[in-house]
Structures are given as C-alpha cells and as structure tokens.
C-alpha positions in Angstrom: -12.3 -29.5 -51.7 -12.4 -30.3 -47.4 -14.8 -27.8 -47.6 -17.1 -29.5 -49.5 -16.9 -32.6 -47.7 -17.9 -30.9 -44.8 -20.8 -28.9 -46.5 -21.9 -32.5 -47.7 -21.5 -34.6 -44.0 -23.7 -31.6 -42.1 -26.1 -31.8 -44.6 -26.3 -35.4 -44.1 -26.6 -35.2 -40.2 -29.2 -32.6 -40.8 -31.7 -34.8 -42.7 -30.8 -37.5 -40.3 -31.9 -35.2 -36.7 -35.1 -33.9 -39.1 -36.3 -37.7 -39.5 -35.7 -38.6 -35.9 -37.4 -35.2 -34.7 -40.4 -36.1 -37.3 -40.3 -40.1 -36.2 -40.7 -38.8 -32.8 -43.1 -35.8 -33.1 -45.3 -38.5 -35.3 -45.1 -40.7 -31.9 -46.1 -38.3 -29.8 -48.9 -37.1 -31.4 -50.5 -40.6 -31.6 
C-alpha cells in the first residue's frame, strides 16, 4: 500500500516541475 503512496506523491511532483518548466519556458519565449 506505501508503495502506492509513493507512486501517487512522484506523480504529483512531476505535474508540479512540468507546470513550472512550461510557466517558465512560456516566459522566456515572450
């Protein structure tokens, strides 16, 4: 079941990174 969590929490910080790399790449290129 731990396992799981942690599945769960990476995929959570991955979405988070790939809107802050897309907030920023969005930035740069204006």
């Amino acid at each position: 079941k731990q396992i799981r969590v942690k599945q769960a929490a990476l995929k959570s910080r991955i979405r988070m990174m790939v809107k802050r790399v897309q907030r920023l790449s969005r930035s740069k290129r204006k």
